[in-house]
VOPAGU-2260 file (C-alpha; in pm, 1 decimal, decimal comma):
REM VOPAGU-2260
SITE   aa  ch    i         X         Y         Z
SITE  UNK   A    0       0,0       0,0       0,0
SITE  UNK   A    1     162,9     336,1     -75,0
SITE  UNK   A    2     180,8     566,9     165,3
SITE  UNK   A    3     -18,9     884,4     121,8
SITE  UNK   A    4     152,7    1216,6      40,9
SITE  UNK   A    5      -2,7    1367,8     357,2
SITE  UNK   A    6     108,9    1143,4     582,8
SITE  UNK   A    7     470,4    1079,4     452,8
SITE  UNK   A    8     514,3    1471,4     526,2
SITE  UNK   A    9     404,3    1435,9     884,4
SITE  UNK   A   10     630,0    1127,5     916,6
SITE  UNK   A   11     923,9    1361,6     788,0
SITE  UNK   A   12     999,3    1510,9    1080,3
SITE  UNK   A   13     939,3    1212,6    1288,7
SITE  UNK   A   14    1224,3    1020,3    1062,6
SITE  UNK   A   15    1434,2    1355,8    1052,9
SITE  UNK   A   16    1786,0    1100,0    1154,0
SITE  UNK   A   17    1704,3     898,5     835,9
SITE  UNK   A   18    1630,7     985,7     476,4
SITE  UNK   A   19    1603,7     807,8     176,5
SITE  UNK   A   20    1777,2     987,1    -162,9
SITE  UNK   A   21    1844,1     920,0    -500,6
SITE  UNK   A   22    2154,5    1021,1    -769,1
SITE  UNK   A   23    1929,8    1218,5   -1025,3
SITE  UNK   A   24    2214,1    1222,7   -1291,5
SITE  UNK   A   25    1929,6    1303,3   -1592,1
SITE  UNK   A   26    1772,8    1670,7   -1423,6
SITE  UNK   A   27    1586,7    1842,4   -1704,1
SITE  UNK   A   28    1244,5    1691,2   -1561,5
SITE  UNK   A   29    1353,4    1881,3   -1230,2
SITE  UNK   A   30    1515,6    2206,3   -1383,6
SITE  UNK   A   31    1223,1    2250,5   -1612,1
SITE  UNK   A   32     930,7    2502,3   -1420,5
SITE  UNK   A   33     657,7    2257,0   -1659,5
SITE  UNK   A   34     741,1    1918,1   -1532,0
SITE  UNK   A   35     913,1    2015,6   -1216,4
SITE  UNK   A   36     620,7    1996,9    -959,0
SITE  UNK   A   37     549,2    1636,8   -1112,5
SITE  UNK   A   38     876,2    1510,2   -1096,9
SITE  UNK   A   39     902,8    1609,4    -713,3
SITE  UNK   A   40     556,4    1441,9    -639,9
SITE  UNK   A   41     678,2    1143,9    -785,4
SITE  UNK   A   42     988,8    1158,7    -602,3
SITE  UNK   A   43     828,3    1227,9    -303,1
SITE  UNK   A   44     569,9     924,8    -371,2
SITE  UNK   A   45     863,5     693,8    -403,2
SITE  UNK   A   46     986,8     817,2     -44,4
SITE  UNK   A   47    1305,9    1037,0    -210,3
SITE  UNK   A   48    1313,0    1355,8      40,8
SITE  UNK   A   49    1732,1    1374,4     -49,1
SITE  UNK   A   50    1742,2    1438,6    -386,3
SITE  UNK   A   51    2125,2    1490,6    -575,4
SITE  UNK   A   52    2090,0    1649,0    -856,4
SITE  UNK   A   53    2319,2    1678,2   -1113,2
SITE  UNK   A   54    2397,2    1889,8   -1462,4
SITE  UNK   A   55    2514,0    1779,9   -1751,0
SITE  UNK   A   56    2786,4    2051,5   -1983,3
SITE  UNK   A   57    2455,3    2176,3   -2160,7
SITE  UNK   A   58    2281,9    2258,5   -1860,9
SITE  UNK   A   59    2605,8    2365,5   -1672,7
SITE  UNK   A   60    2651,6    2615,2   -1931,5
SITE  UNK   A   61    2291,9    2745,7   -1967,7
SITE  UNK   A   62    2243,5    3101,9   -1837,8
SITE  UNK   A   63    1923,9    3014,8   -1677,4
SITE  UNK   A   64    2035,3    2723,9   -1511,5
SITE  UNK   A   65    2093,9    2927,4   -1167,9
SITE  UNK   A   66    1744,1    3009,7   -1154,9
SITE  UNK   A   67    1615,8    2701,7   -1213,1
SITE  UNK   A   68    1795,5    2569,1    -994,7
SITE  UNK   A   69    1697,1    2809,5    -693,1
SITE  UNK   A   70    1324,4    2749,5    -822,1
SITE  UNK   A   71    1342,5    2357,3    -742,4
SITE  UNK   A   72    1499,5    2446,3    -417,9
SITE  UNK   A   73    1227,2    2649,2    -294,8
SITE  UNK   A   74     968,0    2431,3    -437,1
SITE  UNK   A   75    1163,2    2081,7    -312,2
SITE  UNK   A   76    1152,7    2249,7      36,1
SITE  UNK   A   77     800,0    2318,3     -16,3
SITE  UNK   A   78     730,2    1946,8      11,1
SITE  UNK   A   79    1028,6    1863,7     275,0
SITE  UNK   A   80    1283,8    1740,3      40,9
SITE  UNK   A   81    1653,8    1877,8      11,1
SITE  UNK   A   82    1805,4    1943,9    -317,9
SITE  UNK   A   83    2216,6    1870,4    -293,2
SITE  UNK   A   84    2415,1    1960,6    -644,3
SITE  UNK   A   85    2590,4    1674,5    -744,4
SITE  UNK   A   86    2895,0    1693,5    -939,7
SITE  UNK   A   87    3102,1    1379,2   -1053,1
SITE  UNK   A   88    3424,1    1420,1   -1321,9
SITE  UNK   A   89    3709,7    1191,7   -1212,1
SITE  UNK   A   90    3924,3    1395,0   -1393,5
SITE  UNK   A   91    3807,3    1625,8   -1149,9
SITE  UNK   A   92    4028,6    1451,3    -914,8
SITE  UNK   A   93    4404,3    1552,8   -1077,2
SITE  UNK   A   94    4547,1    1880,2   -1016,8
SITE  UNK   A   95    4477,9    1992,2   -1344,4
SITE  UNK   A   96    4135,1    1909,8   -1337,6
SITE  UNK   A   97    4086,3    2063,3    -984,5
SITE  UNK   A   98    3959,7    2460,9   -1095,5
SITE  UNK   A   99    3703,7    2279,1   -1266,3
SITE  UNK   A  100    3513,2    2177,7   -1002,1
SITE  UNK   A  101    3589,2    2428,5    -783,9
SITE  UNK   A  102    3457,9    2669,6   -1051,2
SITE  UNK   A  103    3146,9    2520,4   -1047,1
SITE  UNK   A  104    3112,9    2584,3    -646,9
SITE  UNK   A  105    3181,8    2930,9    -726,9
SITE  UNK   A  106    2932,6    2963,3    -989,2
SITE  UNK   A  107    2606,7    2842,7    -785,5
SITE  UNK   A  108    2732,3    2965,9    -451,8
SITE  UNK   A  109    2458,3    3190,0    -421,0
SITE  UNK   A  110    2229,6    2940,7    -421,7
SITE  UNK   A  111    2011,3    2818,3     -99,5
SITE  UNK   A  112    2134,0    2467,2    -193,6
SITE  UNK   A  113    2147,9    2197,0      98,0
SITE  UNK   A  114    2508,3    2045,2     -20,1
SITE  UNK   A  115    2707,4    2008,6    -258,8
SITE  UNK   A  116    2801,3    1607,7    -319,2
SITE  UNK   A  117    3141,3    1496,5    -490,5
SITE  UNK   A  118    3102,6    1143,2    -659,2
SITE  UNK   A  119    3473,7    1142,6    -730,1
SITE  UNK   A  120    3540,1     778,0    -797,1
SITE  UNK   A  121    3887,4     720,6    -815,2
SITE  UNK   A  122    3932,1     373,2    -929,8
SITE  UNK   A  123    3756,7     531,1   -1205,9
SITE  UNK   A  124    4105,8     612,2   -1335,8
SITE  UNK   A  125    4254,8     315,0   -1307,2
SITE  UNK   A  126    4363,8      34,1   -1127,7
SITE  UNK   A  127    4521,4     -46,6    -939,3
SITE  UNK   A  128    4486,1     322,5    -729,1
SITE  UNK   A  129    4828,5     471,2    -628,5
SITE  UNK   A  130    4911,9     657,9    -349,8
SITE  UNK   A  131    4996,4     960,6    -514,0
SITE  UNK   A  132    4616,1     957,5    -673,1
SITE  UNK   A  133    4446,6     927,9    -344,2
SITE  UNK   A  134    4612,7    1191,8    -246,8
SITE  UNK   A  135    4533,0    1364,6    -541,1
SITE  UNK   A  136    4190,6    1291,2    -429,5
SITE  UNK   A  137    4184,1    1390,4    -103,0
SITE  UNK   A  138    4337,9    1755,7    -206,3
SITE  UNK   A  139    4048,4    1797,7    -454,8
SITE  UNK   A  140    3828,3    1722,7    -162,7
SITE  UNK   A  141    3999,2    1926,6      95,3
SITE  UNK   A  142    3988,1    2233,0    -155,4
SITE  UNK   A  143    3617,3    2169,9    -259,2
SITE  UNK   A  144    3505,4    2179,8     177,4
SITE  UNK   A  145    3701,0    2518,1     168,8
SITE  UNK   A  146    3552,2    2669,3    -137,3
SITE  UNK   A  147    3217,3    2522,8     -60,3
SITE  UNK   A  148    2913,4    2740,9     130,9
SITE  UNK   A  149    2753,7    2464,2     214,5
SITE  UNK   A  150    2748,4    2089,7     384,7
SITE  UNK   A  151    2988,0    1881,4     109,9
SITE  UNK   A  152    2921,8    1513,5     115,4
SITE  UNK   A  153    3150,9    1240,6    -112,3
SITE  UNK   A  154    3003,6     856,7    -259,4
SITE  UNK   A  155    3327,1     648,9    -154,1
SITE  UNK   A  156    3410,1     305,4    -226,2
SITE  UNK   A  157    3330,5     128,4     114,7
SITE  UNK   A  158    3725,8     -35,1      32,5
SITE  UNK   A  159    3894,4     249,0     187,8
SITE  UNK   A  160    3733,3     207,6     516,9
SITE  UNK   A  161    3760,0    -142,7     566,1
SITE  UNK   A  162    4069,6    -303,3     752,6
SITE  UNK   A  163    4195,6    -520,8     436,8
SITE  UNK   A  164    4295,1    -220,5     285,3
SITE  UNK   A  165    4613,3    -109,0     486,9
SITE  UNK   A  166    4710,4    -465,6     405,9
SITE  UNK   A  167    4613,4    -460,7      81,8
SITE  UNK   A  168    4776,1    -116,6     -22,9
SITE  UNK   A  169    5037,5     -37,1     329,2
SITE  UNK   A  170    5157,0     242,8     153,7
SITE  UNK   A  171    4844,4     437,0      40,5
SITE  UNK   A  172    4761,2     709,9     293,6
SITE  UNK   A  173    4464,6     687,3     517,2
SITE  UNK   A  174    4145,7     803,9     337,8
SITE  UNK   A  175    3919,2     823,4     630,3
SITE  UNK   A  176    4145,9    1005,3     862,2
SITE  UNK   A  177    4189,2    1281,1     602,7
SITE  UNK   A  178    3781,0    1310,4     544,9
SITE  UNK   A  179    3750,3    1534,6     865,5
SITE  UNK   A  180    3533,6    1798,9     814,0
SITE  UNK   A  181    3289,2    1594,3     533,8
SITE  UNK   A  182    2926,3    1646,5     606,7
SITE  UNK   A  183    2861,0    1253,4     511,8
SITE  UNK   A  184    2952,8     952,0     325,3
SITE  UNK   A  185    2800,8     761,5     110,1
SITE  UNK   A  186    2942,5     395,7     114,4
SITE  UNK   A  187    2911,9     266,7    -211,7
SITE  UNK   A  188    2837,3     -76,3     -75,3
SITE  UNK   A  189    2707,3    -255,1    -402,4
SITE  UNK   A  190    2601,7    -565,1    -312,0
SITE  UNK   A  191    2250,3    -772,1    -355,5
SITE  UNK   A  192    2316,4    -968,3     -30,3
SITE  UNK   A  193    2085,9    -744,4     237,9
SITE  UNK   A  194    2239,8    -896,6     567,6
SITE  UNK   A  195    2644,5    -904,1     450,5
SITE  UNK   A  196    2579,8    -480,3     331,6
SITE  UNK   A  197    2476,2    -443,6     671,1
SITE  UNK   A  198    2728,7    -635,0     869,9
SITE  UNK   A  199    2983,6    -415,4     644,5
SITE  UNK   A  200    2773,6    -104,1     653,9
SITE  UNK   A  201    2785,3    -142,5    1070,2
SITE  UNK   A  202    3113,5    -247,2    1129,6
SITE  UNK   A  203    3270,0      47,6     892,3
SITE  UNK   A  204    3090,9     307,9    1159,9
SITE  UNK   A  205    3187,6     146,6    1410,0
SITE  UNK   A  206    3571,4     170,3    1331,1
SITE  UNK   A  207    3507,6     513,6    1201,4
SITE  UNK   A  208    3317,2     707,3    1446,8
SITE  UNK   A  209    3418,5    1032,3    1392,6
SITE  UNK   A  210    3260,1    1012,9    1048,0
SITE  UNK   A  211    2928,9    1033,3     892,9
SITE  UNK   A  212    2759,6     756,0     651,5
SITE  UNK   A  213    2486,7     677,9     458,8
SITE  UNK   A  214    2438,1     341,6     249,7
SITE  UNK   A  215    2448,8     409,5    -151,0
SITE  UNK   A  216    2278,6      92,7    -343,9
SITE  UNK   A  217    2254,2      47,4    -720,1
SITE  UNK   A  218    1939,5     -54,1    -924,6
SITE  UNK   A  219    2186,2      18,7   -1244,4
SITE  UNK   A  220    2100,3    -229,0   -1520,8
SITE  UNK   A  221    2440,0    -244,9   -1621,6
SITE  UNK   A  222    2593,1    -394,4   -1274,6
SITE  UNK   A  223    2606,5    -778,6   -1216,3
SITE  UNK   A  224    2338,5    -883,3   -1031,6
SITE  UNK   A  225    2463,6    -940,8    -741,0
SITE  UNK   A  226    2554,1    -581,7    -718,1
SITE  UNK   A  227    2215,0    -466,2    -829,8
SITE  UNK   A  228    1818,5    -458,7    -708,2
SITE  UNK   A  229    1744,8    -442,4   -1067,9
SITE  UNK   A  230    1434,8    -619,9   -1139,7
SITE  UNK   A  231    1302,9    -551,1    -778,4
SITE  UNK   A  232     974,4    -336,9    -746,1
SITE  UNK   A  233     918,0     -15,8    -561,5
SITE  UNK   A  234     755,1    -212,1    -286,1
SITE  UNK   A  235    1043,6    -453,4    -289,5
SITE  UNK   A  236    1292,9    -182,8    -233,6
SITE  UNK   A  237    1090,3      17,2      -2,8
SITE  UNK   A  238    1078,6    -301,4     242,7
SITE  UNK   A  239    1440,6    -345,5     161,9
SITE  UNK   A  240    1508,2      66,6     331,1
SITE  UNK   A  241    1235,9     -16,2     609,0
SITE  UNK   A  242    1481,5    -299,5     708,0
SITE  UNK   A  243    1810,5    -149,9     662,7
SITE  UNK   A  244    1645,4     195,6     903,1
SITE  UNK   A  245    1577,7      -7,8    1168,0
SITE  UNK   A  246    1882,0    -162,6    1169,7
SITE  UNK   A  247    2127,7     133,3    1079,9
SITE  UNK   A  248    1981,3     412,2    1196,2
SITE  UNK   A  249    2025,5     317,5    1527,4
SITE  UNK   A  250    2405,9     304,8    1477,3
SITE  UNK   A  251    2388,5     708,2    1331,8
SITE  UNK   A  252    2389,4     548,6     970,9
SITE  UNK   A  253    2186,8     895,8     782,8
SITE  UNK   A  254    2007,2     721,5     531,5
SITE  UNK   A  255    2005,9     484,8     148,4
SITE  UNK   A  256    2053,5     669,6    -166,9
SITE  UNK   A  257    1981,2     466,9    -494,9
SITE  UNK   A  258    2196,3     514,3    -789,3
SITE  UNK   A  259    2023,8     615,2    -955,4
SITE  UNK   A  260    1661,5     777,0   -1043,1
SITE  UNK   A  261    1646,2     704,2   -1412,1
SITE  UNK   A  262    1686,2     369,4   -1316,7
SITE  UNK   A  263    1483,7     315,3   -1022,1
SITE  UNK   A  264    1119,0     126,4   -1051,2
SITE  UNK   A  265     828,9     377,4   -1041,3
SITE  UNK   A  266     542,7     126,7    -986,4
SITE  UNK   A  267     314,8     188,9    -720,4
């Protein structure tokens, strides 16, 4: 039975330690002042309240984008949902790729926006990872939290968190100690087996609890299957989150985001 748009507002506040999100990589629905209120609804129907929104070079590049933008803020707040810009370039990550991103802070910094979130994957370069391109990574992040007006979050691969890496990789540096000052994490835990992405999910906060997490799970029909819900239904999935709250929220875990919208099931 889906839970009435009424009520899931009034529940808002009572879940305010846990929200569920979504990576909302395709945004012209959202940007768009026609479709916009729809495509919030429907969000909001599917129980998405933290919504990452990202731009592609058209829309980056589109002098009304800005507006927009501060339109579906005001109207996602409306309805108690935050709207985080999501940015994601790996070759965002190197030195020389560094001003981009940072120039995109600067451009929407104006904006009421809720965060900005870095998906910043840097096997995506290669691997195996170096040392010198974690560190790489962890400058672009450590510049990006000082240029940034608001809360910056990161999607991580839950790897660098996990004991086997400093035996793994003994000379890479320690990601997690140098994450201090990161709103939250998203662990990008992809894995179909419910239980074992909890046991990891609760034994990563528990060695790091000076950070912030929240659980990141794919419904990508491009992943194996055993790293994907595809073929699951809304209802499926939405049992799937009640299960994983009442198990993770009680450890601080902030939430599941899906990767990603485009991709997730919109039965009822």
């Amino acid at each position: 039975m889906r839970v009435p748009h009424w009520l899931l507002l009034l529940l808002t506040p009572l879940l305010a330690g846990w929200s569920q999100g979504t990576y909302i990589w395709q945004s012209d629905a959202l940007l768009n002042r026609q479709t916009r209120r729809q495509e919030l609804r429907q969000l909001r129907q599917h129980g998405m309240t933290y919504l990452m929104v990202g731009l592609n070079g058209a829309q980056v590049r589109n002098p009304s984008t800005p507006g927009a933008l501060r339109a579906l803020v005001q109207q996602a707040h409306t309805n108690g949902q935050q709207v985080i810009l999501l940015l994601g370039d790996p070759a965002w990550i190197t030195p020389k790729g560094r001003p981009q991103v940072l120039a995109l802070i600067q451009r929407f910094r104006d904006l009421p926006l809720d965060g900005v979130h870095l998906d910043l994957e840097v096997e995506q370069l290669g691997w195996p990872v170096p040392a010198s391109r974690l560190q790489q990574w962890i400058a672009t992040v450590q510049a990006a939290r000082e240029a940034s007006p608001w809360p910056l979050s990161l999607s991580v691969h839950p790897r660098w968190f996990e004991p086997a890496t400093s035996a793994e990789m003994p000379s890479s540096p320690c990601v997690p100690c140098a994450l201090k000052g990161v709103d939250s994490i998203d662990l990008m835990l992809y894995q179909r087996n419910a239980k074992r992405v909890s046991e990891r999910t609760l034994a990563i906060a528990k060695r790091w609890p000076q950070l912030s997490f929240r659980l990141a799970q794919s419904v990508e029909p491009g992943l194996p299957a055993t790293e994907s819900w595809r073929g699951s239904t809304a209802s499926q999935l939405q049992t799937q989150v009640r299960q994983w709250r009442d198990r993770l929220s009680p450890a601080g875990i902030g939430g599941v985001d899906w990767q990603d919208w485009a991709s997730y099931p919109k039965d009822r």
